[in-house]
Each structure stands twice: as structure tokens, then as C-alpha cells.
ROVO-613036 format. One record per residue: residue number from 1; x, y negated, z negated of N, C-alpha, C in turn; residue in one letter. Coordinates in Angstrom, 3 decimals, m for minus. Each point is the difference from the previous one (the first is absolute). Layout:
BEGIN
num / nx / ny / nz / cax / cay / caz / cx / cy / cz / residu
NUM / X / Y / Z / X / Y / Z / X / Y / Z / A
...
END
This chain:
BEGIN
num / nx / ny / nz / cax / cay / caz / cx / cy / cz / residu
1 / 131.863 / 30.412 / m101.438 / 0.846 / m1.160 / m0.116 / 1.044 / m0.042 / 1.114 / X
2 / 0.609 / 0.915 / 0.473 / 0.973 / 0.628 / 0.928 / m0.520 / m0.681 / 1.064 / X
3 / m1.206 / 0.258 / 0.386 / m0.909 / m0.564 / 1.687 / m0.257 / m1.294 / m0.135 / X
4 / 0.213 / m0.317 / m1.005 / m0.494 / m1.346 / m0.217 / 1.601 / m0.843 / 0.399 / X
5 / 0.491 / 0.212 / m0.593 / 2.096 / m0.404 / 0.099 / 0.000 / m0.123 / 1.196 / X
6 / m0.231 / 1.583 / 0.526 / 0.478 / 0.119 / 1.396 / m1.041 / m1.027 / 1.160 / X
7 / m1.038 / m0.490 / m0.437 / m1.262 / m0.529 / 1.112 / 0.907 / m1.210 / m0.582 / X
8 / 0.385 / m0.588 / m0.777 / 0.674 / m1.377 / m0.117 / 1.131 / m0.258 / 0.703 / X
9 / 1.124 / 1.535 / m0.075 / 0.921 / 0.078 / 1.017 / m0.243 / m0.774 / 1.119 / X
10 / m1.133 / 1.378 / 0.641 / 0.061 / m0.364 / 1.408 / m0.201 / m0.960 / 0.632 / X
11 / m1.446 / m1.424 / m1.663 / m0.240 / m1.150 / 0.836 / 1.061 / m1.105 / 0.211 / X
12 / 1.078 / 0.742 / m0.999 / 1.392 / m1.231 / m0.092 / 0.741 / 0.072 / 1.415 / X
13 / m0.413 / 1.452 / 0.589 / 1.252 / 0.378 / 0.924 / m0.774 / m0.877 / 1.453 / X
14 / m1.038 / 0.414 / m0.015 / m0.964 / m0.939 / 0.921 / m0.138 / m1.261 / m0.083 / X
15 / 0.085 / m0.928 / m0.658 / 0.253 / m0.913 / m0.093 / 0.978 / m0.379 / 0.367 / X
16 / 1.467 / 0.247 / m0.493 / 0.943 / 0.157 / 0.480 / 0.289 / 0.029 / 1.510 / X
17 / m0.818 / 0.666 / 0.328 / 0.675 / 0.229 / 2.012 / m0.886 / m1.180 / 0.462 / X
18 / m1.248 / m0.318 / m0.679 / m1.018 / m0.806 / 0.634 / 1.061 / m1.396 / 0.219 / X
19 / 0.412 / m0.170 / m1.641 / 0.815 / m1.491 / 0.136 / 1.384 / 0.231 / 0.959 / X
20 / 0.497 / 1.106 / 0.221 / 1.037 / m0.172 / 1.399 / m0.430 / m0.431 / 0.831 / X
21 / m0.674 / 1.362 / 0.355 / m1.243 / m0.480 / 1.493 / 0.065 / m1.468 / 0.435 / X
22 / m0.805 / m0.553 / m1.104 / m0.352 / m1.304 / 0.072 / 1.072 / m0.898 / 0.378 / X
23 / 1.247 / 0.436 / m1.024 / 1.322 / m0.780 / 0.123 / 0.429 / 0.451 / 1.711 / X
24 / m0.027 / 0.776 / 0.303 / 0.533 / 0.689 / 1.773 / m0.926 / m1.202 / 0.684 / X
25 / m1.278 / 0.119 / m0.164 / m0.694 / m0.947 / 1.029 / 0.460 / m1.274 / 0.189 / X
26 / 0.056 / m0.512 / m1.754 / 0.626 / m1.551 / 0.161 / 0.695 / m0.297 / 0.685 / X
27 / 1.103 / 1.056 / m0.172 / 1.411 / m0.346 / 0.362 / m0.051 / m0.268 / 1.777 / X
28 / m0.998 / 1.195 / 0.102 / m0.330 / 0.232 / 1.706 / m0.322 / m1.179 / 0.443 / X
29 / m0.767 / m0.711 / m0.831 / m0.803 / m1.181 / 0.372 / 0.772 / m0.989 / 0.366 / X
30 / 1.010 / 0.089 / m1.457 / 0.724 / m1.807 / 0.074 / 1.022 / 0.148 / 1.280 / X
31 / 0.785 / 1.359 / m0.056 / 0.657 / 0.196 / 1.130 / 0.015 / m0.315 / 1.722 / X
32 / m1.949 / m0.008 / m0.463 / m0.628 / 0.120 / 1.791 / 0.301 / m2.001 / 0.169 / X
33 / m0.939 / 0.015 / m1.107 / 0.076 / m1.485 / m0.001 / 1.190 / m0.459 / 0.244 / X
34 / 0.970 / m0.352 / m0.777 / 1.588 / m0.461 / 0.440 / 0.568 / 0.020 / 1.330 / X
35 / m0.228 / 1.644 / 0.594 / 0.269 / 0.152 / 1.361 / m0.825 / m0.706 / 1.248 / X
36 / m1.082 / m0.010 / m0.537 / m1.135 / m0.704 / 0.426 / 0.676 / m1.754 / 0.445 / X
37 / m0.020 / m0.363 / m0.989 / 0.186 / m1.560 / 0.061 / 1.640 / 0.053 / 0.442 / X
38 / 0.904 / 0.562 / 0.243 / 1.325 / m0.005 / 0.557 / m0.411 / 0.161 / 1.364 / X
39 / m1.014 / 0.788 / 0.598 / m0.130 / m0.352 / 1.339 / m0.763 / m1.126 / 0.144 / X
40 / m0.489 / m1.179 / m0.170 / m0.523 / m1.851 / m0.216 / m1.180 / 0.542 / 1.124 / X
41 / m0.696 / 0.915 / m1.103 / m1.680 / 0.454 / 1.004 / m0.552 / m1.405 / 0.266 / X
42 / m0.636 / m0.006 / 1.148 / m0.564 / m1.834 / 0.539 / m1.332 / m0.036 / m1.151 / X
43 / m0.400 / m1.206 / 0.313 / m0.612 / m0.540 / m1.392 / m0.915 / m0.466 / 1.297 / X
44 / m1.663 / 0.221 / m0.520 / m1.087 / m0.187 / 0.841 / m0.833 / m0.926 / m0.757 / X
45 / m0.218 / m1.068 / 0.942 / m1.444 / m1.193 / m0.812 / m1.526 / 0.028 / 0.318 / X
46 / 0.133 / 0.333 / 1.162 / m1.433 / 0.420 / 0.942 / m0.263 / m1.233 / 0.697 / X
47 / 0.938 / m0.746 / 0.184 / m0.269 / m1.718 / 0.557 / 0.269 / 0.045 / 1.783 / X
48 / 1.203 / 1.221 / 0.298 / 0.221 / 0.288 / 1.230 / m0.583 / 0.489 / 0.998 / X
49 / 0.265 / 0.161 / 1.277 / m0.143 / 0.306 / 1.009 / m0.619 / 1.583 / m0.138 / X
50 / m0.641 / 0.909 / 0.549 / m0.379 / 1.584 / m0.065 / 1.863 / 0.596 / 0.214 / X
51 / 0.319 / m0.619 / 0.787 / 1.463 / 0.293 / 0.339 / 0.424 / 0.168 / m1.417 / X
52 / 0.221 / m1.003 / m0.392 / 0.777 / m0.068 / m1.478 / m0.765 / 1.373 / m0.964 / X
53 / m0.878 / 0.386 / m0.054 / m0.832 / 0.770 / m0.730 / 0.536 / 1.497 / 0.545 / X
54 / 0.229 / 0.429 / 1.432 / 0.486 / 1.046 / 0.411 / 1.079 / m0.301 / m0.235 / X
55 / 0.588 / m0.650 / m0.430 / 1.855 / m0.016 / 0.353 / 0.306 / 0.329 / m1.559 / X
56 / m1.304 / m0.717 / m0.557 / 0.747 / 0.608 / m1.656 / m0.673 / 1.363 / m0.401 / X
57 / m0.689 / 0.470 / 0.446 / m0.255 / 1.252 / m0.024 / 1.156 / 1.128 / 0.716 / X
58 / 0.084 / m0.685 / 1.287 / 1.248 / 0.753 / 0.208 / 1.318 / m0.055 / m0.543 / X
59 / 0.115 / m0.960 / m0.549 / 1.186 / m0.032 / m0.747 / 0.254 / 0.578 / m1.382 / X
60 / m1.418 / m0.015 / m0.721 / m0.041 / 1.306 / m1.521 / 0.209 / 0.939 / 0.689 / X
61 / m1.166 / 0.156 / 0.701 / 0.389 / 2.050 / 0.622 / 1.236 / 0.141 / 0.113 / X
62 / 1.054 / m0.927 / 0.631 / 1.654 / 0.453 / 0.438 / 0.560 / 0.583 / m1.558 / X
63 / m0.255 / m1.121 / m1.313 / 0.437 / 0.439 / m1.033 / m0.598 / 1.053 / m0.429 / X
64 / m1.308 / 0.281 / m0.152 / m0.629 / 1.180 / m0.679 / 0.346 / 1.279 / 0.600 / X
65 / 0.431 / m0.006 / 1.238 / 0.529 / 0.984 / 0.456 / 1.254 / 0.139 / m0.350 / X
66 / 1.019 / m1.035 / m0.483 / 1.409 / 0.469 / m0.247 / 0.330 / m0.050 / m1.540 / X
67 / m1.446 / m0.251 / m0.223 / m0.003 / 0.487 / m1.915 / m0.730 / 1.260 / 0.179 / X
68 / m0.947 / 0.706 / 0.579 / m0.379 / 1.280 / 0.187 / m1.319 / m0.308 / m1.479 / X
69 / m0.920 / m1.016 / 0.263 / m0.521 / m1.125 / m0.711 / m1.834 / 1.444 / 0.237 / X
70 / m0.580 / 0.249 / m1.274 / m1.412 / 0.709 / 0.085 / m0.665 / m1.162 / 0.327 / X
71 / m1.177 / 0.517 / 0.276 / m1.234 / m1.423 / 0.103 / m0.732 / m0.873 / m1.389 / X
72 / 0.615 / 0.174 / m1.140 / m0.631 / m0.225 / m0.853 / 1.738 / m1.040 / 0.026 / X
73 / 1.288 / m0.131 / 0.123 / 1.116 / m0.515 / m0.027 / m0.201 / m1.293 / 1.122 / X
74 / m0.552 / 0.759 / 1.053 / m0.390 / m0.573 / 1.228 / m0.502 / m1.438 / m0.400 / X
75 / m0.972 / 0.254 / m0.914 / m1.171 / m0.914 / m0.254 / 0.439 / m1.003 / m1.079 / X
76 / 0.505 / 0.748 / m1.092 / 0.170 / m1.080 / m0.952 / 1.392 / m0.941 / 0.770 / X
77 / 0.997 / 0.482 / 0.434 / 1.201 / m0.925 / 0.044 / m0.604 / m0.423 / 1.221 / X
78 / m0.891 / m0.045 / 0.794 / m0.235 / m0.767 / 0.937 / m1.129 / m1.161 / m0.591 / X
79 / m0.736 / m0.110 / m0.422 / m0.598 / m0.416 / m0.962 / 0.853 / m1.569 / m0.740 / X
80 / 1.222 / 0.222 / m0.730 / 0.419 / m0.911 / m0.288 / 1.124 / m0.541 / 1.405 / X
81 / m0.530 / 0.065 / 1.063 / 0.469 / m0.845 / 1.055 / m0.869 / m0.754 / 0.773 / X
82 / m1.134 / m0.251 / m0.848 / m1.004 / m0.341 / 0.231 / m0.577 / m1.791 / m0.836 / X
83 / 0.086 / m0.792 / 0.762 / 0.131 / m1.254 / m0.483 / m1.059 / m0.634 / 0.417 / X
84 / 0.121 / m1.130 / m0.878 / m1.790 / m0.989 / 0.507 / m1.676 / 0.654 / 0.620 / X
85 / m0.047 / m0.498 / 0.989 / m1.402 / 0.739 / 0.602 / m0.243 / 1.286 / m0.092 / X
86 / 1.815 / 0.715 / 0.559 / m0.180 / 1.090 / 0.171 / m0.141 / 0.776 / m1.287 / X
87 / 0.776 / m0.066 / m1.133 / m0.554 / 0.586 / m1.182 / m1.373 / m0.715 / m0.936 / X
88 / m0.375 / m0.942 / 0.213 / m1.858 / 0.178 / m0.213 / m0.726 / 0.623 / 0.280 / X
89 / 0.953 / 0.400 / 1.682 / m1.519 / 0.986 / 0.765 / 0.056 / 1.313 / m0.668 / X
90 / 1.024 / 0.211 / m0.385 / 0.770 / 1.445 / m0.042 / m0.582 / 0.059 / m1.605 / X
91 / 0.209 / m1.336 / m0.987 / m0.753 / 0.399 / m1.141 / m1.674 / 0.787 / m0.130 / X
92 / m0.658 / m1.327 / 0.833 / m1.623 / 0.098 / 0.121 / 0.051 / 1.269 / 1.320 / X
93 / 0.789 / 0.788 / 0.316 / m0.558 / 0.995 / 1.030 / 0.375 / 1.550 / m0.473 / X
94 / 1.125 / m0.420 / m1.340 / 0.682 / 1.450 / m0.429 / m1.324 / 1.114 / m0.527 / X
95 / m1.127 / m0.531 / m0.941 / m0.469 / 1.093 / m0.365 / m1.222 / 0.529 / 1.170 / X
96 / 0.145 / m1.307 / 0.908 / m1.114 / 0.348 / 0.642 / 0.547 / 0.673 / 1.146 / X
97 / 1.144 / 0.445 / 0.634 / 0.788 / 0.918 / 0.744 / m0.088 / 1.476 / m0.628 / X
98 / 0.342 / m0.128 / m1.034 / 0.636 / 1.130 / m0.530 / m0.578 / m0.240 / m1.504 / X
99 / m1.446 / 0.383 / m0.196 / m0.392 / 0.194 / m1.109 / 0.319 / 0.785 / m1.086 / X
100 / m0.106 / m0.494 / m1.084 / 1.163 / 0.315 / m1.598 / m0.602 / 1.980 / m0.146 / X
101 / 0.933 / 0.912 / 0.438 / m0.334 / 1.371 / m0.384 / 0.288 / 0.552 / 1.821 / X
102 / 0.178 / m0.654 / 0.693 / 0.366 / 0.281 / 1.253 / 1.703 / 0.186 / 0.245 / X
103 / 0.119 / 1.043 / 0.433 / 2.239 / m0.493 / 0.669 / m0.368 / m1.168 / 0.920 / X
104 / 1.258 / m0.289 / m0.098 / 0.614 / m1.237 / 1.268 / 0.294 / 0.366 / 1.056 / X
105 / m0.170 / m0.489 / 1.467 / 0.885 / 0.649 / 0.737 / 0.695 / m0.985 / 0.991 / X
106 / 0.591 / 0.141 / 0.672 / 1.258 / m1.503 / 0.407 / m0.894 / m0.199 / 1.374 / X
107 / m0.383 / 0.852 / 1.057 / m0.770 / m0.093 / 0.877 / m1.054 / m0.870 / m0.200 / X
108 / m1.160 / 0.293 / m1.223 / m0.471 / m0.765 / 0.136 / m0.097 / m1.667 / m0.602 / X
109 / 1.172 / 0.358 / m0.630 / 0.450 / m1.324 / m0.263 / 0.380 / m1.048 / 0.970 / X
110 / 0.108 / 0.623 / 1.053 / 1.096 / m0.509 / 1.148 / m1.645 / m0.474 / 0.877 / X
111 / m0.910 / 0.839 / m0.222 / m1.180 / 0.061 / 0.805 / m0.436 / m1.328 / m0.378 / X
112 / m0.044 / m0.494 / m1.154 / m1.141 / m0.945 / m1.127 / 0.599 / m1.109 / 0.474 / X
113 / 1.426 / m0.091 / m0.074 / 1.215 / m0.625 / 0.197 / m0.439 / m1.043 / 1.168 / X
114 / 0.013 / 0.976 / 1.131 / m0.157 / m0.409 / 1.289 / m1.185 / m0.569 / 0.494 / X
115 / m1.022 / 0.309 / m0.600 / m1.141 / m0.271 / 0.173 / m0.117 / m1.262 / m0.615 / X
116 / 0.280 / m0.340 / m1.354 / 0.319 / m1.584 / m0.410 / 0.724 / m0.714 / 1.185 / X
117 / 1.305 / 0.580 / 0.208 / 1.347 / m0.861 / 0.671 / m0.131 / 0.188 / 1.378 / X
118 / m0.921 / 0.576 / 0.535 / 0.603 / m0.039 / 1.565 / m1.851 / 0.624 / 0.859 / X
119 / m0.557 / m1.263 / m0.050 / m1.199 / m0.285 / 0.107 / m0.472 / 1.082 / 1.091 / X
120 / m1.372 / 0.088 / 0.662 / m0.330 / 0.513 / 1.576 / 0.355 / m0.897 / 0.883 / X
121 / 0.068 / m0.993 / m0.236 / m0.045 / m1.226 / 0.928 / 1.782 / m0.166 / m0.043 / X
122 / 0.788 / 0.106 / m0.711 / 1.173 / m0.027 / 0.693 / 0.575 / 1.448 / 0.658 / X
123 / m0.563 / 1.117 / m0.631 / m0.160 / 1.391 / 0.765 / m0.298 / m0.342 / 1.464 / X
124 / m1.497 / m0.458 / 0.165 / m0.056 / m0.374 / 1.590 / 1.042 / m0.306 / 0.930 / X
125 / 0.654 / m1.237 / m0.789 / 0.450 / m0.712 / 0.585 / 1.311 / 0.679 / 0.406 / X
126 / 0.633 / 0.814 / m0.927 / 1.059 / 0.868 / 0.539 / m0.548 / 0.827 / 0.979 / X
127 / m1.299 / 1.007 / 0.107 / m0.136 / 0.682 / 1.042 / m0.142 / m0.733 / 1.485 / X
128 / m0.634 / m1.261 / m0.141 / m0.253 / m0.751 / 1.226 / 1.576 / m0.043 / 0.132 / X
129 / 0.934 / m0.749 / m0.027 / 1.698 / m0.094 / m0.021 / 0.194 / 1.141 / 0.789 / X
130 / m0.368 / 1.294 / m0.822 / 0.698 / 1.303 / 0.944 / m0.582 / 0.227 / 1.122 / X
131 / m1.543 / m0.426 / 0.195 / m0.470 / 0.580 / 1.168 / 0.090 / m0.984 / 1.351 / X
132 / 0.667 / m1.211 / m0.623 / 0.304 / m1.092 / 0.983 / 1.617 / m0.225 / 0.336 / X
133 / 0.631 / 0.800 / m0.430 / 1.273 / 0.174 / m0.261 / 0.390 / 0.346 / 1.397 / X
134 / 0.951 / m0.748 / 1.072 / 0.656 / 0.122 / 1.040 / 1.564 / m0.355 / m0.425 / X
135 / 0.735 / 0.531 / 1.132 / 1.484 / 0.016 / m0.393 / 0.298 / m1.466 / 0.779 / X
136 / m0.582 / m0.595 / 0.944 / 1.011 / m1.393 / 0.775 / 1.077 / m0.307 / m0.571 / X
137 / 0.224 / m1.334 / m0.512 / 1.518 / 0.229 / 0.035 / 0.600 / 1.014 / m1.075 / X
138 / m0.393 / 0.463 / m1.043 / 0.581 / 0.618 / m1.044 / 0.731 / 1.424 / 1.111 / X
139 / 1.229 / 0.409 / m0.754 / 0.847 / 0.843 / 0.354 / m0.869 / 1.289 / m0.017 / X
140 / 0.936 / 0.954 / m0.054 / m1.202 / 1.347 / 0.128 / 0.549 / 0.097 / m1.849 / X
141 / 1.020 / 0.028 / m0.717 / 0.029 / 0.489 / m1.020 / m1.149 / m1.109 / m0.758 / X
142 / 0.356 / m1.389 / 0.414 / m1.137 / m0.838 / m1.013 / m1.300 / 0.787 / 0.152 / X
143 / m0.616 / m0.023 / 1.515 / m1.075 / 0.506 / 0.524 / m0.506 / 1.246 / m1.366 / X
144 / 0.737 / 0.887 / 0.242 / 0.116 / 1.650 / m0.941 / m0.141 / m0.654 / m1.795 / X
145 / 0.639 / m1.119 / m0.345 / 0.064 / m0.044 / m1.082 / m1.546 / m0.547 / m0.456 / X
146 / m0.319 / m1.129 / 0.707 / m1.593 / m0.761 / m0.308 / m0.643 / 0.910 / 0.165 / X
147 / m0.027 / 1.465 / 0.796 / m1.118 / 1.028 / 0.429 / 0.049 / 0.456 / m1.521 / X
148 / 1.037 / 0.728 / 0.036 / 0.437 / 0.898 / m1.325 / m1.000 / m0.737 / m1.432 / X
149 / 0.682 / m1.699 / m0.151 / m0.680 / m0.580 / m0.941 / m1.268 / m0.186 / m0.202 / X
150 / m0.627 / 0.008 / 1.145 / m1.721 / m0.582 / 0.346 / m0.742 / 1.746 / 0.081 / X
151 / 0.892 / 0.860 / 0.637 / m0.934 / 1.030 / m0.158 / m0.532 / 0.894 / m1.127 / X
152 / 0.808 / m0.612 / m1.461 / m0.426 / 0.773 / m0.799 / m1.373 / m0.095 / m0.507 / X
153 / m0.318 / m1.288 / 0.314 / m1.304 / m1.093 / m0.580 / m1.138 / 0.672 / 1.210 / X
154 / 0.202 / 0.977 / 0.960 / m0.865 / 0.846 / 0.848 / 0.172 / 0.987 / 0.363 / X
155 / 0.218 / 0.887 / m0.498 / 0.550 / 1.299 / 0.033 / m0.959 / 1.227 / 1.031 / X
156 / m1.356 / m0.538 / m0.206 / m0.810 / 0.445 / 0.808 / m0.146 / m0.020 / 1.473 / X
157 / 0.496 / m1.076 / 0.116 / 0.522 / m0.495 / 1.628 / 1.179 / 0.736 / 0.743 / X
158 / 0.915 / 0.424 / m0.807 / 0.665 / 0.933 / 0.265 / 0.801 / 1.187 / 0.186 / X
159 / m0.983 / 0.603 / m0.919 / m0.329 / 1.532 / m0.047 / 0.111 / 0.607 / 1.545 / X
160 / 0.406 / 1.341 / 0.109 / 0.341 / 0.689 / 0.978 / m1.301 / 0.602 / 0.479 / X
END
């Protein structure tokens, strides 16, 4: 009878930490969230420019980095910044990215992302830009800045 008491103990005491646990995460959660939306993360439709698509990608990463944000945080609060086109695609593409029993990971979210939002054909079109890219009138800092911007979209071109 004694082992029996005591095996009831222990499932009360377990339970117990389980429902903290649980309560710690929430709290983690609602917290991220709040902080989250105090920095006014940009809100994406998928109607824009590839520009617009890197710019709001770069602009979560700035926050997820200054929330110190996992990839599974990554995903969901980026997720609800996700409006019109862009969250249809993101509905009809979620299980087929990242099938149900798989982790998430923000990379390739960013991969799926891009591949919707920022076509080959406007890819080209940035590499043609860099490889036609002369300084005439632009200053040398403009010059440095359009290189800087255009060379990320070819990275292969200028490797050492």
C-alpha cells in the first residue's frame, strides 16, 4: 500500500513541475510576443517588389536577433506577419516545406521564402546590374555602395 501512496506521490509531484514548465514557456512565449510587436516587425503581402521580400526578411532577422528568437520562434512570429498572397502561400506550402514530424529551420524557411518571392529571373537581373555596373558619374562612395548592394546577388564573381 506504501508503494502504491508513494507512486501517486511522485505522479502528483510530476505533474506539478510539468504544469510550471508549461506555465515558464507561456510566459516565455507571451513575453517574446509583446516584445516582438513593440519593435512594429514589417508586415509582408507578397504583392511587392523581390526588394520588398529581402527587406522584410532583413528586417525580422534584425528583431530575431535582438530577441535571441530559436527557429521554431523564428517561424511562428514571422508567420503572423504574413498577409494576403503571402500567407496563402505560406498556408498551402507549410506542410509541404517542413513536413508534420520534421523540426523547422529558419534557413530554410528563408530558402522556400525566396524562392516564392524573389524569382531566377529577377536574380538574373540583379547579377546582369552587377556585372554591368560602371562608376561614370556616381561618386566613388555611391560607386562602392551599388557594388556592395549588387554583389551579394553574385558572390561567385567575386571570390578571391
Amino acid at each position: 500500500m506504501e508503494d502504491i501512496l508513494q507512486a501517486l506521490a511522485n505522479i502528483e509531484n510530476l505533474m506539478e513541475r510539468q504544469a510550471q514548465q508549461q506555465t515558464g514557456a507561456e510566459r516565455r512565449t507571451q513575453g517574446l510576443v509583446e516584445q516582438f510587436l513593440k519593435l512594429k516587425p514589417p508586415k509582408f503581402s507578397g504583392m511587392g517588389s523581390p526588394e520588398e521580400a529581402e527587406h522584410w526578411i532583413d528586417g525580422m532577422e534584425r528583431i530575431f536577433r535582438l530577441l535571441d528568437c530559436n527557429d521554431v520562434e523564428k517561424i511562428t512570429l514571422a508567420e503572423y506577419q504574413l498577409e494576403g498572397n503571402a500567407k496563402f502561400w505560406w498556408r498551402a506550402s507549410k506542410d509541404i516545406i517542413f513536413p508534420p514530424g520534421t523540426d523547422v529551420n529558419w534557413e530554410e524557411f528563408v530558402r522556400a521564402f525566396n524562392r516564392k518571392h524573389f524569382s531566377d529571373c529577377a536574380m538574373d537581373k540583379k547579377i546582369s546590374k552587377f556585372v554591368q555596373l560602371e562608376q561614370r558619374e556616381l561618386t566613388v562612395d555611391q560607386y562602392e555602395a551599388r557594388f556592395s548592394e549588387l554583389s551579394r546577388y553574385a558572390p561567385r564573381l567575386i571570390e578571391d
